[in-house]
Each structure stands twice: as C-alpha cells, then as structure tokens.
N, C-alpha and C positions, 0 to 999 in steps of 0.2 A: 504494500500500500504506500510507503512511504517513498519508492523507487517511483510508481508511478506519481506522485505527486511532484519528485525532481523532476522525472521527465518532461510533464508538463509545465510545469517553472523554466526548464528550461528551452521548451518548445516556445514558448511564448516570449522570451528574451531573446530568440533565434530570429524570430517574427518583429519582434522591435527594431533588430539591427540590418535588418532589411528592409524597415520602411525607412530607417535613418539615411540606407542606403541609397534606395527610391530618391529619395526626399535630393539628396547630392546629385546623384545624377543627372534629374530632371528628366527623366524619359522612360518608356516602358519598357526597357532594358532591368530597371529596376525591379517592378513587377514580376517579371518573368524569371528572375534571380530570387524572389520571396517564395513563388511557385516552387522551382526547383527545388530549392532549400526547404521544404513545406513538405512536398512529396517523398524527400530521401529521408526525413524527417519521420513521418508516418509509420514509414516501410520498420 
C-alpha cells in the first residue's frame, strides 16, 4: 500500500515536471513528452 502511494506521488511529480517542461518549451512537443512519460509510467 505504501509503494503504491510513492508510486503515485511520484507519478504525479513526473507529470508536474512535464508540464514545467511544456510550459519552457512553448509547443506541443511538450505535451507529447508528458504522454510518453505518462504511458512508460503506467506500464
């Protein structure tokens, strides 16, 4: 239980530093770099 609670802690601070990402780049390059990282994430 408490593994999946890091997990998702850190799922979601993986997702923050992607929008951060997003946010610098200014294009959907970013987006699609949140995806990825979202999906390998999951898995």
């Amino acid at each position: 239980m408490n593994t999946r609670a890091n997990h998702t802690y850190g799922l979601a601070e993986t997702v923050g530093e992607g929008l951060v990402i997003s946010l610098l780049l200014g294009t959907g390059a970013g987006l699609l770099l949140i995806l990825l990282v979202f999906l390998i994430a999951a898995v």
